[in-house]
C-alpha positions in Angstrom: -29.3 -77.4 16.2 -31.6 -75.6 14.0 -31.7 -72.4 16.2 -33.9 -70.5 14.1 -36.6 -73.4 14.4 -36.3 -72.8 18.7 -35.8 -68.7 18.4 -39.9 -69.3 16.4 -40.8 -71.5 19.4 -39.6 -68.6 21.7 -41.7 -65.8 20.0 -44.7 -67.5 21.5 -43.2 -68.3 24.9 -44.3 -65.8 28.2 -40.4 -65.1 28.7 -40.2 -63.4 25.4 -42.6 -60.3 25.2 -41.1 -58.0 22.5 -43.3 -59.7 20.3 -46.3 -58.1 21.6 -45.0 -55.3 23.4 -45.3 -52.7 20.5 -49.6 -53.3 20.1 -49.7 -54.3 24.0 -47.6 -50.9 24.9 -50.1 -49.0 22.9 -53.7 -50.5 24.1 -52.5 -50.8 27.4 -51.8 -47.1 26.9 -55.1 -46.4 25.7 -56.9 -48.6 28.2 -55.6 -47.1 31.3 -53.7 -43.9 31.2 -57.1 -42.4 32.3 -57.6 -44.4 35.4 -53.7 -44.1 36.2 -54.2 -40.3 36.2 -56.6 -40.3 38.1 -55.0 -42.3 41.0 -51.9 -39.6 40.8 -54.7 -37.2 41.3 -56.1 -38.7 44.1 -52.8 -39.3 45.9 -52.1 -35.6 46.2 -55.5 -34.5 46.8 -55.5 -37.4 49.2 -51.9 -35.4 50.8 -50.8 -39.4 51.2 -47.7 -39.3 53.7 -46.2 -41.9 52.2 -46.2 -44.7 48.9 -44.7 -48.3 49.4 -43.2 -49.9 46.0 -44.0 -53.3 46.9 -42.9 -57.2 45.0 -40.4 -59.3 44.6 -37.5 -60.6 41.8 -39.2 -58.8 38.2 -42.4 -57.4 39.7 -40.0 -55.6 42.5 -37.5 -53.7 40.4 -40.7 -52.3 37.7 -41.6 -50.4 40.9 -38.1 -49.4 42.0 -38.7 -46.6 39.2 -41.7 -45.3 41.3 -39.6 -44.2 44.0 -36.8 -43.0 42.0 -38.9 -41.1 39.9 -41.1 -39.2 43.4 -37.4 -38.5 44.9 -36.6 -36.7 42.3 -39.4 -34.3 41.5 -41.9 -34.9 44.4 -41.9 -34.2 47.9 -44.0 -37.5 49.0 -41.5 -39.8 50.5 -41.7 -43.5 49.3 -39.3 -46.7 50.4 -39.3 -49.8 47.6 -39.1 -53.0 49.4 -38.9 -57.0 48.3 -42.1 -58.5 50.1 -41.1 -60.1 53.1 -38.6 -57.8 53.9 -41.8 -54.9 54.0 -43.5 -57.3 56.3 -40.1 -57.9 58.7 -38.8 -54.6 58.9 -42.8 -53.3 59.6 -42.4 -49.5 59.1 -43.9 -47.7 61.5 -45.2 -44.8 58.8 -47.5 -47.9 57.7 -51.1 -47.1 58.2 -54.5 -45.4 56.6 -52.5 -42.1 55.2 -50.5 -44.8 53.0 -50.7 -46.3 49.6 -49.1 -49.7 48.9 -48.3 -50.7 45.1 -47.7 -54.1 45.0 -46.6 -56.3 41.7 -46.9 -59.9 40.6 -47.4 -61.0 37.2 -49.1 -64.4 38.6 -51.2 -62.4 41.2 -50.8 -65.5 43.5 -47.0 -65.0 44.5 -46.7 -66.1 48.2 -44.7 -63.4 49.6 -46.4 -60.5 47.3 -49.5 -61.9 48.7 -48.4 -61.6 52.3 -47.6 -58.1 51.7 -50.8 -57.1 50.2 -52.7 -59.0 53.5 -49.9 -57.2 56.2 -50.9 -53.8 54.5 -54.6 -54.3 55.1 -54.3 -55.1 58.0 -52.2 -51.6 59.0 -55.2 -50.0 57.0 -53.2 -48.8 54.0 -54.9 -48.2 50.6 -54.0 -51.3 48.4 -53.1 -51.1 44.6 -52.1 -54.3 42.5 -50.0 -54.0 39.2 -51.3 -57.7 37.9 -52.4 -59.7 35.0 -55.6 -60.9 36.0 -58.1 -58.9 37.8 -59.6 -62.1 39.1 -56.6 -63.4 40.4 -56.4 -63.9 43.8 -54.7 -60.2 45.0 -56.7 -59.0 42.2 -59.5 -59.7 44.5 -58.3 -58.6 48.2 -56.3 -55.2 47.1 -58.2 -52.2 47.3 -57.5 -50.7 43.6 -56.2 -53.3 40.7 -54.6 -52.3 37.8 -54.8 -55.3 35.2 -53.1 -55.5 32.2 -53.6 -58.5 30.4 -50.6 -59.0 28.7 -47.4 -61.0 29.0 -45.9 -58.2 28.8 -44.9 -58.4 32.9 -42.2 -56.0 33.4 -42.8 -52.9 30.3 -47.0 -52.7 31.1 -46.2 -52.0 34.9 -43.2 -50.0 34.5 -45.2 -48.2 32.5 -48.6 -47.4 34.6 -45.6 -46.7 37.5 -43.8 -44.2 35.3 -47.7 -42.5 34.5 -48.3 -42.6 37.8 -45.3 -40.5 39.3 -44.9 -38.7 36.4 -48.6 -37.3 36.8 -47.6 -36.7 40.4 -44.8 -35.0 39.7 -46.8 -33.0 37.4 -49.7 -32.0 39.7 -46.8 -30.8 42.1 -45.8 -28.3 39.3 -42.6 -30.3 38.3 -42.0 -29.8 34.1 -42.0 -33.9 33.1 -45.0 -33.5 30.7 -42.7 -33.8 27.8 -41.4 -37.3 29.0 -45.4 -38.0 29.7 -45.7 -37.1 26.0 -43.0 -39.4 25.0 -44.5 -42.7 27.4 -47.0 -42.5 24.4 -44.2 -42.8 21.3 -42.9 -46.0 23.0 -45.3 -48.6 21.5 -43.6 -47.8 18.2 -40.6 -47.8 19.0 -40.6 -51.2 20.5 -42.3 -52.2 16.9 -39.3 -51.3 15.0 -36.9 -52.8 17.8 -38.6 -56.2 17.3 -37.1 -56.3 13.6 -34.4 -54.5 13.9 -32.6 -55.5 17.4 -32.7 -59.7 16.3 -29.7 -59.4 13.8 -27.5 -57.8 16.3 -28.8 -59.8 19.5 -28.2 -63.1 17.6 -24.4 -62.1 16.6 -23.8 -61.2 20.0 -25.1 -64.5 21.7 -23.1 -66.2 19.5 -20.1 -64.7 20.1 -20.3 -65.2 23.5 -22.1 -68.6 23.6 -19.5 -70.3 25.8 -19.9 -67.8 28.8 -21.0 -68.9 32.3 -21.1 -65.8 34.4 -22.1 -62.3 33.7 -22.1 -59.8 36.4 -24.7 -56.9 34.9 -23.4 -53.1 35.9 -26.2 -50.3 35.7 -26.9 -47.4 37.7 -29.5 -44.1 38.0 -33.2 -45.0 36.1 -30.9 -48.3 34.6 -30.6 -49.5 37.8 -34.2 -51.9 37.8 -33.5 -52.9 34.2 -30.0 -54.1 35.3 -30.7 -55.8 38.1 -34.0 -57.6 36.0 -31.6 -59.4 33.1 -28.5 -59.5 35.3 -30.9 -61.7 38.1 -34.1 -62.6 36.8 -33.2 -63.2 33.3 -29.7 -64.1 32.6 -29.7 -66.7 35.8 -33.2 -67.7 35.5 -33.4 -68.5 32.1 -29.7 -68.7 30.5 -29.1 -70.9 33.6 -25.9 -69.1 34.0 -23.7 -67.8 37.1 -24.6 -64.0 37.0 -24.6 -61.0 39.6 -25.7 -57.4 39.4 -24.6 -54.3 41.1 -24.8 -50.9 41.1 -21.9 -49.7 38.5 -20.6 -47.1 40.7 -20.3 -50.1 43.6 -18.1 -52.2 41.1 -15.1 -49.5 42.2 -15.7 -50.4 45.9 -14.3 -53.4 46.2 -15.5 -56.2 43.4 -13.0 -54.6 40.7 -10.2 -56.0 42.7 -11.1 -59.7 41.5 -10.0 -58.5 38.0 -6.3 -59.2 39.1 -7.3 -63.2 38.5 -10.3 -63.2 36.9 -11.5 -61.9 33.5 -15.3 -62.1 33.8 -18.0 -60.9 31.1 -19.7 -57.7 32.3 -23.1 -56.5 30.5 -22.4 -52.7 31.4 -26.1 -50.3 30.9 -25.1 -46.9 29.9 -27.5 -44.5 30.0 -27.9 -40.6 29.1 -28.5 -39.4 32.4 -26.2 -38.2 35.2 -24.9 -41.4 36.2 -23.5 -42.0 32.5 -19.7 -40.4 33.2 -19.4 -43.1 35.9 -20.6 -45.7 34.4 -18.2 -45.3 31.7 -15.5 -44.7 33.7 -16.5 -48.0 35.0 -16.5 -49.7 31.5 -13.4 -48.5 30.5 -11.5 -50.0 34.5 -13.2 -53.2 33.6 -12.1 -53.6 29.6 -8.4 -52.0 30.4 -8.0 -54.9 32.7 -9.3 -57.8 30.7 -12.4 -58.1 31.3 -14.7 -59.2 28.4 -17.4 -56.2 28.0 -20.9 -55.9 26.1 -22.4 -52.4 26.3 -26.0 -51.6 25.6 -26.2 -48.0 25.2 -29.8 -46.1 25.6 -27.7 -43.4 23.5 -28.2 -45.3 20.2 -31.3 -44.5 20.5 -32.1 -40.8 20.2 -35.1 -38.8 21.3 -36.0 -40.1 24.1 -35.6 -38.4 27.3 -33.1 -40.1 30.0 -35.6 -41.3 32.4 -36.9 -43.7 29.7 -33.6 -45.8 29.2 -34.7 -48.7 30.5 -37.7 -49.1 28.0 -35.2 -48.3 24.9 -32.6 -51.4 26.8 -35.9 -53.7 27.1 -35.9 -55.3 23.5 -32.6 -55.0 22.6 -31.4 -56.8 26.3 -34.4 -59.7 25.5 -33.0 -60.5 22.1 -29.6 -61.4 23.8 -31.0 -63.3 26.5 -33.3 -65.6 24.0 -30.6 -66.5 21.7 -28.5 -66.9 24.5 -30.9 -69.3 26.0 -31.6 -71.4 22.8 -27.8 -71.4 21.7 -27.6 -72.8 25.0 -29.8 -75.5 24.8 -32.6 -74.1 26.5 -35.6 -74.7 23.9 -38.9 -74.4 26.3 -37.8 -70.6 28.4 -41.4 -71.0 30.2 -40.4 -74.0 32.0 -38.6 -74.2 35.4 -36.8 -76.1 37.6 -38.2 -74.8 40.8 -40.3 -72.0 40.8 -43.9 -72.6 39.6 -43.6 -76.3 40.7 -44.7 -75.5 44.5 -41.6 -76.2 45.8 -40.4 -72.7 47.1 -44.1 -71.4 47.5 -46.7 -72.1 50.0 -50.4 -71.1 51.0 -53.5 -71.6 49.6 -54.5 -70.4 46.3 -50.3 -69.7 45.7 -49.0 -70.4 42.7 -45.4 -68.7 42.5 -42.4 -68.3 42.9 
């Protein structure tokens, strides 16, 4: 198999955004860090009682870092559901004091789409993280943020991370030096474009023959793990793969590791949760378990909330040679999703 003739097809694919994501990073930066500002402004002015993160698979877990980030340094209480479980468990805080993000790179996913209408209907101020303004919940939410890229996961992590930060910041909480370093990010992913391939492609290889990968990551890691260990791994490696919080593997799922020797992608990052997580790494590779570590300590300078945008390129590297060492040469095509199989409704397009 010429692999290096499918890893050029790849570059061009939707799956595979690190080729883009350095000048995409940056003019997405440029384009919107105004308006995004703005909103955070608005929101406390506003004294808004509460923020929904809203989406589902990818587009859910680029807003999990909106909550985390308002726990920590805010006192505006926020809750980060998957779609139809915002509509089911209908939270009584819901109405015209709330703002609802909602996310979907397709901007036509049934159940994102649901969302956006049951929130409207409680009254709720609408924003949408999507490509297309002219999509179709480009054009019922209340506020869209667009930003024409493939680029689906960094671009809206990114205008979440502004977002809270700038809340955080109007609240009097000292994050402008991680604000600062949002801005250094577009290079960064430049020179991890080049530099991460070598090392992604010898890893891939080495563990070519694999067929399930549970994905470990915990504190601002946790959306990036559950992303690849879910989203990418089983949707486009077409592999067996689970993710869970790292400190949960000690509660029960390390006992399997008396029969079975699994491969566990472990996320460390540089933040509190990093003693634990190594702790967990080292239970899993004493007991036989096969273990790849990406490590948001190799690279320096970058504050701890921003792990999961130094993981982004290097974690995408593995999963495309893993795919086309696999046999997987077109990673924009699917089985089911896309096909209307699994999603219904008029003008729906996904999942």
């Amino acid at each position: 198999m010429d692999v290096k003739k499918y890893v050029d097809i790849a570059r061009d694919s939707k799956l595979f955004t690190a080729p883009v994501l350095g000048p995409h990073s940056e003019r997405f930066l440029k384009e919107k860090s105004a308006f995004i500002e703005g909103l955070a402004k608005e929101a406390v002015e506003k004294k808004v009682s509460h923020i929904y993160w809203v989406g589902c698979g990818n587009s859910w877990v680029n807003l999990y870092s909106g909550k985390y980030i308002l726990d920590k340094y805010t006192d505006i209480s926020s809750d980060c559901y998957v779609s139809y479980e915002f509509i089911w468990r209908n939270p009584k805080q819901l109405d015209e004091n709330s703002w609802v993000f909602l996310a979907s790179f397709s901007g036509a996913t049934e159940d994102t789409a649901a969302a956006l209408r049951f929130a409207k209907e409680h009254k709720a101020h609408t924003i949408v993280l999507v490509d297309k303004a002219d999509s179709l919940m480009g054009k019922e939410a209340d506020v869209v943020i667009d930003y024409n890229s493939k680029a689906l996961y960094i671009l809206p992590l990114e205008a979440v991370y502004l977002f809270a930060l700038t809340v955080a910041k109007l609240q009097g909480a000292k994050v402008q030096p991680v604000i600062d370093q949002l801005y250094k990010l577009p290079a960064l992913f430049s020179k991890q474009y080049i530099d991460e391939e070598p090392k992604a492609k010898e890893l891939a290889e080495k563990y070519v023959d694999e067929h399930m990968f549970y994905t470990l990551a915990s504190g601002p890691l946790y959306g990036i793990g559950y992303k690849f260990g879910l989203t990418v791994f089983m949707e486009n490696m077409r592999v067996n793969g689970s993710f869970m919080d790292a400190t949960e593997f000690r509660h029960g799922p390390a006992e399997m590791l008396d029969r079975e020797k699994p491969t566990a992608v472990v996320l460390l990052g540089t933040d509190e949760s990093r003693p634990m997580v190594e702790r967990v790494r080292a239970i899993l590779g004493t007991n036989g378990a096969k273990v790849i570590s990406f490590d948001a300590a190799d690279y320096a300078g970058f504050d701890p909330l921003l792990a999961p945008f130094v993981l982004m390129i290097p974690l995408q590297w593995f999963a495309v040679y893993s795919s086309v060492l696999r046999g997987i040469h077109d990673l924009d095509e699917r089985v089911l999703m896309g096909h209307g199989i699994m999603g219904k409704g008029k003008e729906i397009t996904w999942p």
